[in-house]
C-alpha positions in Angstrom: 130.7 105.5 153.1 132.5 109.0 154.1 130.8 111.7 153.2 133.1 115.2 153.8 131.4 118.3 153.0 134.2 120.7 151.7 133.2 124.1 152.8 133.0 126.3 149.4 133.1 123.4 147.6 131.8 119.9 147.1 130.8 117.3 149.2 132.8 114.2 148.7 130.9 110.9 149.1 133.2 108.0 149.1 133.0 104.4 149.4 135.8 103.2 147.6 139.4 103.3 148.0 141.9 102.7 145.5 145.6 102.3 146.2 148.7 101.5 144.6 151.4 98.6 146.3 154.8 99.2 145.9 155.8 103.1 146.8 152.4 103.5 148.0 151.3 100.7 150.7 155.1 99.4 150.3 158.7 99.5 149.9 160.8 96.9 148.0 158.1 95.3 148.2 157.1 95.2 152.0 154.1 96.9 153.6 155.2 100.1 155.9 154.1 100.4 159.6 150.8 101.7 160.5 149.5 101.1 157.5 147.2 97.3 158.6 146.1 99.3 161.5 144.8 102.2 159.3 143.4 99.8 156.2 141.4 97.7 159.0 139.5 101.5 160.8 139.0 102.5 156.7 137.6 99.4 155.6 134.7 100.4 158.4 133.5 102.8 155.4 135.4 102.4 152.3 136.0 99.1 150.3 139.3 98.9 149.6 141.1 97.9 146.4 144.5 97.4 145.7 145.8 97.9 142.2 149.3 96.4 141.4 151.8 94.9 139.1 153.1 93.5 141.7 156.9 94.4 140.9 158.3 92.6 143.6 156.1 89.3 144.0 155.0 90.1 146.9 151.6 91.7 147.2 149.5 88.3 148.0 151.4 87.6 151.7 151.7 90.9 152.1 148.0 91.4 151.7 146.5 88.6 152.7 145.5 89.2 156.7 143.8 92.9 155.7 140.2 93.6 154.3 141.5 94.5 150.7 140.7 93.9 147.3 143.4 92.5 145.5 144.0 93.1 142.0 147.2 92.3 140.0 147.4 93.9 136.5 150.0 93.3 133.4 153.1 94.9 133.7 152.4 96.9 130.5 150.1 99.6 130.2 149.9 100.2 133.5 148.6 103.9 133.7 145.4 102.8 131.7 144.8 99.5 133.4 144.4 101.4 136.8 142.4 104.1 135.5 140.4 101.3 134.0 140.0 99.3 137.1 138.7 102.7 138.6 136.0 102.7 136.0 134.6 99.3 137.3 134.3 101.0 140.6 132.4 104.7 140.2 135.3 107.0 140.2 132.8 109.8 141.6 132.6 107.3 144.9 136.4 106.7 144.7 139.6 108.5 146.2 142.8 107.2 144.8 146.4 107.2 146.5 149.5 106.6 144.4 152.7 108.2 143.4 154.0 106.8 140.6 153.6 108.3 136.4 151.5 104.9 136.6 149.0 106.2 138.7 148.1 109.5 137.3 145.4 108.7 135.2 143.6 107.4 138.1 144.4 110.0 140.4 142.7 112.4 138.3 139.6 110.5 137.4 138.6 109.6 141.0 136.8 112.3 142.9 139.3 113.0 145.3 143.6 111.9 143.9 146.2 112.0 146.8 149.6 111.6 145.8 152.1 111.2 148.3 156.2 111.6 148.2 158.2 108.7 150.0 161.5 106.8 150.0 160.5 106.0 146.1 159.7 110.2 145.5 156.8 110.4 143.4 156.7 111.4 139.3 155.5 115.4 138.6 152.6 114.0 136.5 151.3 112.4 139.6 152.0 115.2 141.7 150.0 117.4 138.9 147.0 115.3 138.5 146.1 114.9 142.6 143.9 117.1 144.6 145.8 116.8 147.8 150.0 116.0 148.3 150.9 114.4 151.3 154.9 113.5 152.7 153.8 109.5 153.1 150.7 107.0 153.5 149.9 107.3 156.9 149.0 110.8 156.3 147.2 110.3 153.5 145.2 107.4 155.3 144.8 109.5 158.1 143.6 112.5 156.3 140.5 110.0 155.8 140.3 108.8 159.2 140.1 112.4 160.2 138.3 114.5 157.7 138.9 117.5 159.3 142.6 117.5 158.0 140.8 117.1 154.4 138.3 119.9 154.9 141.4 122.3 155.9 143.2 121.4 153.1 140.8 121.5 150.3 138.4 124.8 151.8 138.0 127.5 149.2 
């Protein structure tokens, strides 16, 4: 678990992660650098999930060697599937990472959304419904490797 006392605001107690694959963890399919390294320090404290359509086919061997959840959902639907998902897991407990208009419901039901803006850009609603932006995934992993970063961000 994390726990991240926001000063002037809440205290964030989080042991799940939920992410999205491709834009997210990925692109066209393949998982970006730094991003093993940063799943395998997280998954000290968080248990990790990843949530996916899995556009490109890829997500199982991409996966595979890293302490993740796997779960593959139907292509249709996808904004509510996710958010669902999330409501198997305690979205109090839960921060969520995604860019896409299919991750926006689950960005804003989890206690803490990060969006993030990569080679794929990210959709507005996305952007709209996180708590924190960030310019990639190694950011936004690291902000919960160092909370710090998070407390900055999200004083009042």
């Amino acid at each position: 678990m994390l726990e991240i006392s926001i000063p002037g605001g809440q205290t964030l107690r989080l042991s799940q992660l939920l992410l999205d694959y491709n834009g997210t963890l990925a692109a066209d399919g393949s998982l970006l650098p730094g991003v093993a390294e940063r799943l395998q320090s997280l998954a000290q404290h968080l248990q990790i999930h990843v949530v996916t359509a899995d556009t490109f086919g890829s997500v199982r061997d991409q996966v595979a060697h890293l302490p993740v959840q796997l779960a593959v959902i139907p292509p249709q639907d996808q904004a509510q599937a996710k958010a669902d998902f999330l409501d198997t897991l305690w979205p109090e407990d839960a921060v969520a990472i995604g860019n896409g208009r299919n991750d926006e419901l689950m960005l804003k039901k989890a206690a803490l959304g990060i969006a993030l803006v990569q080679t794929e850009g990210a959709a507005a609603s996305a952007l709209r419904a996180a708590d924190v932006v960030t310019p990639g995934i190694i950011e936004a992993l690291d902000l919960l490797l160092h909370p710090d970063r998070l407390r900055a961000t999200l004083r009042c």
